[in-house]
C-alpha positions, 0 to 999 in steps of 0.5 A: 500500500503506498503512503500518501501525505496529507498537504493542506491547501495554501493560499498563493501567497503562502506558497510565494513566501515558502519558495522564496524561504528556500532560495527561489526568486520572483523574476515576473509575472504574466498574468495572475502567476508569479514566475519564480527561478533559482539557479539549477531549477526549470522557471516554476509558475504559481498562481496568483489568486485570491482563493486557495490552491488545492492540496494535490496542486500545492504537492506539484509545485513543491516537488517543482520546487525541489521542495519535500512537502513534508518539510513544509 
């Protein structure tokens, strides 16, 4: 049986403030998504909305990240 981890929905800025935490940084944005890059990383696109973003979509952009959602 495989272990699946529980990720609570965040709201973009909330995702914003953990990239940057670890090194990631805002370069621009097109449209409502903030594009942010780091050094070794493909750009990651994260949404800029007023609601929150899912927990399975807050689990890709982590690992997108390079970031253990456990640790978040």
């Amino acid at each position: 049986m495989l272990h699946t981890m529980k990720v609570k929905a965040l709201r973009p800025r909330e995702l914003i403030k953990i990239a940057q935490s670890y090194g990631w940084t805002h370069v621009r944005t097109t449209g409502s998504h903030w594009i942010m890059v780091k050094k070794g990383y493909r750009s990651v696109p994260i949404p800029n909305h007023a609601k929150e973003l899912p927990p399975g979509f807050v689990k890709t952009i982590l690992r997108q990240l390079g970031i253990n959602p456990k640790e978040v």
